[in-house]
C-alpha positions as a printed Julia matrix, in Angstrom:
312×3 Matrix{Float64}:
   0.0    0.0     0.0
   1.39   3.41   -0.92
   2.01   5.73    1.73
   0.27   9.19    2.38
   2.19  12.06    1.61
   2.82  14.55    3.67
   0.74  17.08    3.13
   2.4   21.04    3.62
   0.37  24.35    4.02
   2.17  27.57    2.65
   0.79  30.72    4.06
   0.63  34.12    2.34
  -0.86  37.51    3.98
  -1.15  39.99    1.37
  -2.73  43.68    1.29
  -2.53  45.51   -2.04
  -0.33  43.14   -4.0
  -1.9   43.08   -6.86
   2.3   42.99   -8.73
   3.22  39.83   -6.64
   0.18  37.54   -5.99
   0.53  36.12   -9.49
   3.91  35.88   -9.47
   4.48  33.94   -5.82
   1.6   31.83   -6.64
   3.21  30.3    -9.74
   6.39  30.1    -7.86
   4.95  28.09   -4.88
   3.56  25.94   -7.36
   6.03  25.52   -9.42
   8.84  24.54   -6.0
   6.18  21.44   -5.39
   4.95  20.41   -8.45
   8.98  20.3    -9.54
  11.62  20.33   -6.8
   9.24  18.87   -3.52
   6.99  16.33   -5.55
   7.25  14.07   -2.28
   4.57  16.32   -1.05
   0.47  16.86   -0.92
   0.69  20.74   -0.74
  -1.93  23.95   -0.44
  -1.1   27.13   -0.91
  -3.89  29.69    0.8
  -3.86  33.35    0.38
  -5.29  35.97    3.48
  -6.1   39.24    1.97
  -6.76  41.72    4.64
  -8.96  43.89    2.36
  -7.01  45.38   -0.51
  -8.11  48.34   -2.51
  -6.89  47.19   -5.42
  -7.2   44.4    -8.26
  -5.42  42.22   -5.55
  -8.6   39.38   -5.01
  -9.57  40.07   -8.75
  -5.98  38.13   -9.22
  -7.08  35.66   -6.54
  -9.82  34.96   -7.58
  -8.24  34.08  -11.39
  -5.76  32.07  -10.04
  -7.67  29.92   -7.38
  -9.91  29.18  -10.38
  -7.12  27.17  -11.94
  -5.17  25.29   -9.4
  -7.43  23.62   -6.85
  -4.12  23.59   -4.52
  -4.89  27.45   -4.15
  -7.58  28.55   -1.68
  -7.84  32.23   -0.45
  -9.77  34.43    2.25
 -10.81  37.64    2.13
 -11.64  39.7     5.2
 -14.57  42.39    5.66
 -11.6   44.55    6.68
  -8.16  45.14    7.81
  -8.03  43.51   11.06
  -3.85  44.72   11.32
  -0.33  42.73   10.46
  -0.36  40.59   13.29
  -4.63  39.23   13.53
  -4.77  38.09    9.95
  -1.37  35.98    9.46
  -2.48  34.19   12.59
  -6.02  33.62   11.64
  -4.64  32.55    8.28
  -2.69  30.17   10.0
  -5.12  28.4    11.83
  -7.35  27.72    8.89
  -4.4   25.77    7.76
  -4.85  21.88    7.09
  -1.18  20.59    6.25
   1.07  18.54    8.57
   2.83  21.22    9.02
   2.31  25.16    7.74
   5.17  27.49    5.71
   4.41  31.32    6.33
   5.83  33.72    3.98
   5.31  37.49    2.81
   3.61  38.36   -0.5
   6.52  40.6    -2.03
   9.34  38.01   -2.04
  11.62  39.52    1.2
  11.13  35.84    2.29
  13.09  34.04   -0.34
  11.58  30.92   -2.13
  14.61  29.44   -1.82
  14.14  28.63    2.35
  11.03  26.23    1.61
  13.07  23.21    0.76
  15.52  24.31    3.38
  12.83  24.38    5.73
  11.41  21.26    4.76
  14.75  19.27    5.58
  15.07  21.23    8.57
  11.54  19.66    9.47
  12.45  16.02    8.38
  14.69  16.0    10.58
  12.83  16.16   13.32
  12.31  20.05   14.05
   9.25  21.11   14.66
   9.73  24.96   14.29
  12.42  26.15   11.72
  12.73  30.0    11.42
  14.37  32.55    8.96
  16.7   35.39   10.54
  17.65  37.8     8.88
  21.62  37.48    8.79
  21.84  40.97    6.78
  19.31  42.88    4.86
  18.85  45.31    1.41
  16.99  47.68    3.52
  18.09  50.95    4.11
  20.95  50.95    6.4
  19.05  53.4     9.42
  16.33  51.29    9.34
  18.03  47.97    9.98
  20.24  50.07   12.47
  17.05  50.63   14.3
  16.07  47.2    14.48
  19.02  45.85   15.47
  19.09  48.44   18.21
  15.38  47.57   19.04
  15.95  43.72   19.14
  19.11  44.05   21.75
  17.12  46.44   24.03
  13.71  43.99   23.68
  15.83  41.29   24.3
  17.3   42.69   27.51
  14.33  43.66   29.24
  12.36  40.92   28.57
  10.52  38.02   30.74
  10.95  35.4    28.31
  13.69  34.67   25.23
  13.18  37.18   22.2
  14.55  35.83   18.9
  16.79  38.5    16.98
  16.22  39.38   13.9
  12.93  37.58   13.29
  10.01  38.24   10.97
   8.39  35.37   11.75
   8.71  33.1     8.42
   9.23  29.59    9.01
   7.99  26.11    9.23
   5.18  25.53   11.81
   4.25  21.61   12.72
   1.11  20.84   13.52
   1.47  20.59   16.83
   2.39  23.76   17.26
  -0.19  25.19   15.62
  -2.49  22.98   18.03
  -0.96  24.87   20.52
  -1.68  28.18   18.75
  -4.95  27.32   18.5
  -5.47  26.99   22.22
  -4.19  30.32   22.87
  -7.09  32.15   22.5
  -5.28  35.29   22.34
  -7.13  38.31   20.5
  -3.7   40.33   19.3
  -1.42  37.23   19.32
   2.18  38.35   18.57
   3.75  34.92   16.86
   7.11  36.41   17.19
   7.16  36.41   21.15
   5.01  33.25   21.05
   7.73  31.29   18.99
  10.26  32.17   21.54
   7.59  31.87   24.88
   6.24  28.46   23.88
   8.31  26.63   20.89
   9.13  23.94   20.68
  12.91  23.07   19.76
  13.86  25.1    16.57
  16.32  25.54   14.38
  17.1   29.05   12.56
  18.14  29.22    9.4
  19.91  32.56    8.27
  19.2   34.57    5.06
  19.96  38.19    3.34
  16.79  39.95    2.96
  16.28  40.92   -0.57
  14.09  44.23   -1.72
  10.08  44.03   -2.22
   9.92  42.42   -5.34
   7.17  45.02   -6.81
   5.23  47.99   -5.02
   5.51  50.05   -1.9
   6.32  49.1     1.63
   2.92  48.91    3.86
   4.51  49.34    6.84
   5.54  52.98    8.35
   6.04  54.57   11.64
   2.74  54.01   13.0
   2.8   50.27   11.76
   6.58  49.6    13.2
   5.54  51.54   17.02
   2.6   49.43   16.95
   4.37  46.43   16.31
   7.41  47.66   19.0
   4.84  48.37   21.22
   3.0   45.01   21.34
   6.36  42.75   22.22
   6.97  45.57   24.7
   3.78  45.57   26.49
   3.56  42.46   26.06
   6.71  40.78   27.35
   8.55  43.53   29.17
   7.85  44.92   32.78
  11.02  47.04   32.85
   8.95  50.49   31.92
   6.4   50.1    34.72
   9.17  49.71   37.41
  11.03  52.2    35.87
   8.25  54.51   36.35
   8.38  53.6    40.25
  11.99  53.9    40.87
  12.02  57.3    39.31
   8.64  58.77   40.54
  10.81  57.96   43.6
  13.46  59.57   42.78
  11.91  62.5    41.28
   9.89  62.67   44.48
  13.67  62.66   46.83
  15.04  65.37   43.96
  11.87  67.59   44.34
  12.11  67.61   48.26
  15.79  68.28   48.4
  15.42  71.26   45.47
  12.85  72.73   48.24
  15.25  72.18   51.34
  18.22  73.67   49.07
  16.26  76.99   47.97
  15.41  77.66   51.36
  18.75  77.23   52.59
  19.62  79.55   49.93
  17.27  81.82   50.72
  17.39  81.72   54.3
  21.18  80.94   55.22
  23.1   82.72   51.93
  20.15  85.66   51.8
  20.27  85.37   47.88
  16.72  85.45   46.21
  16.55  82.85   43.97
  12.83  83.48   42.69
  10.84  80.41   41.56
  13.34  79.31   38.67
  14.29  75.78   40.8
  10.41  75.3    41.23
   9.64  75.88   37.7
  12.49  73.72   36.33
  12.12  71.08   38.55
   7.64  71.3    37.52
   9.15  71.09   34.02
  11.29  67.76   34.25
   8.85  66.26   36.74
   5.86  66.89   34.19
   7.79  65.54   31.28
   8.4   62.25   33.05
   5.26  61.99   34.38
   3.47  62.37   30.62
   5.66  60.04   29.23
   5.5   57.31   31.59
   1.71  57.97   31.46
   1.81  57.3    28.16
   3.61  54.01   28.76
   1.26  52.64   31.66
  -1.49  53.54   29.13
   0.07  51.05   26.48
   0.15  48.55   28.83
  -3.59  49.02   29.69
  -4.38  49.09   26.02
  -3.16  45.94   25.42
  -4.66  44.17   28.6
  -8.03  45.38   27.69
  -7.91  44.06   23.84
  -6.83  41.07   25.73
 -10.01  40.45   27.61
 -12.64  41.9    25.43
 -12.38  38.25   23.04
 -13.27  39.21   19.92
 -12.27  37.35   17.09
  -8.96  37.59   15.22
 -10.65  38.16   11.88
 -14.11  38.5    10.36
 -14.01  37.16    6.91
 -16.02  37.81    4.09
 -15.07  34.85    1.74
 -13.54  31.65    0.99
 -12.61  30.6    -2.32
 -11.91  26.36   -2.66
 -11.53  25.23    0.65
């Protein structure tokens, strides 16, 4: 009797792709139907409502290769709700997640897939160097050390969060029940063992970056608030501080005052209103991010709403 194959899922968010859908499609298909014929294989596409001709594509392609299955959303439910979702709809042995514009190189599935066979059951991409512009990778790498530092559980450098998912895992994923689940800090929280496999990020393929500053802070944000407790202590160490500072400014201007019989006005009262204010606000700010991302953690609502399926 022959035996099963294996069957693998290969995951694709996408939001206004409408130069790269075709393209990564036909180059999905053509790595298994080629190169990993050992394999059953699906190949489902999230779309996290584009404005453009984006499910037009989709909908063409999934109309020739049964293998291809897509979802759309009602809206955009953010980076991190729909990859996730997408991944739990999943139905291979194990699940490949990839982005849409090619900075994930092809070339890692069958790397990946050895990776797997031998027994991983997470194998991840890091980025060992990357054709983005140089201040922005300085950033991240400067973002990753500090993350890593501060926080309660292992961080994973340099990590987009492509790789190779078993089943299990995902099982595990599945159980989470986590409204604004950020697979990056889950991978290193609760993975199993992994093995990274380094690459050189190569430029979007075709069209414009999605992400900008608000979609990188809310991203920073998220693995701060959500594995890091270093800003809410450091809020009570130096509200204690502050608080020792503000009390010896007083006892020094009276002395001052008093004792030298120089009138030093209200300048040390003002400046020391001005700093205290400052840090106040921003640690404000801070506690507030935390509370943000507690609440959105309690209210369960679902990752995504869709709006269709297409072959599944």
């Amino acid at each position: 009797m022959e035996n099963k194959k294996k069957k693998v899922s290969v995951l694709i968010p996408c939001f206004n792709e409408e130069e790269n859908v075709g393209p990564m499609s036909a180059a999905i298909q053509n790595v298994f139907t080629v190169d990993l014929t050992q394999y059953d294989w699906e190949l489902i596409f999230i779309d996290n409502d584009s404005k453009d001709r984006t499910r037009e594509i989709l909908r063409e392609i999934c109309a020739k290769d049964p293998h291809i299955k897509a979802i759309f959303n009602v809206k955009n439910f953010g980076q991190f709700n729909s990859p996730y979702h997408g991944i739990l709809q999943t139905t291979g042995d194990c699940v490949i997640s990839m982005v849409c514009d090619f900075q994930d190189p092809i070339e890692l599935i069958p790397q990946y897939l050895q990776a797997w066979e031998e027994g991983y059951k997470i194998v991840i991409g890091i980025k060992s160097g990357s054709k983005e512009n140089r201040i922005v990778r300085i950033a991240r790498t400067i973002y990753y050390k500090m993350i890593k530092k501060f926080s309660t559980v292992e961080q994973i450098e340099h990590f987009t969060g492509s790789g190779l998912y078993d089943r299990s895992f995902i099982e595990v994923l599945r159980g989470l029940n986590d409204p604004t689940p950020f697979l990056r800090g889950i991978v290193g929280e609760l993975g199993f063992r992994r093995k990274e496999i380094e690459y050189v990020q190569p430029k979007r393929r075709a069209g414009k970056t999605h992400n900008n500053f608000y979609s990188l802070y809310d991203a920073a944000m998220l693995s701060f608030t959500s594995y890091t407790k270093v800003s809410i202590r450091l809020a009570t160490f130096l509200g204690l501080l502050m608080c020792f500072l503000g009390v010896g400014g007083v006892i020094a201007a009276l002395i001052v005052r008093f004792a030298a019989g120089i009138d030093v006005g209200w300048w040390p009262v003002v400046i020391a209103m001005d700093l205290f204010s400052g840090i106040l606000l921003t640690f404000m700010g801070l506690i507030g991010e935390y509370m943000a991302t507690v609440t959105s953690k309690v209210m369960h609502r679902p990752l995504v709403v869709e709006e269709e399926r297409i072959n599944f």
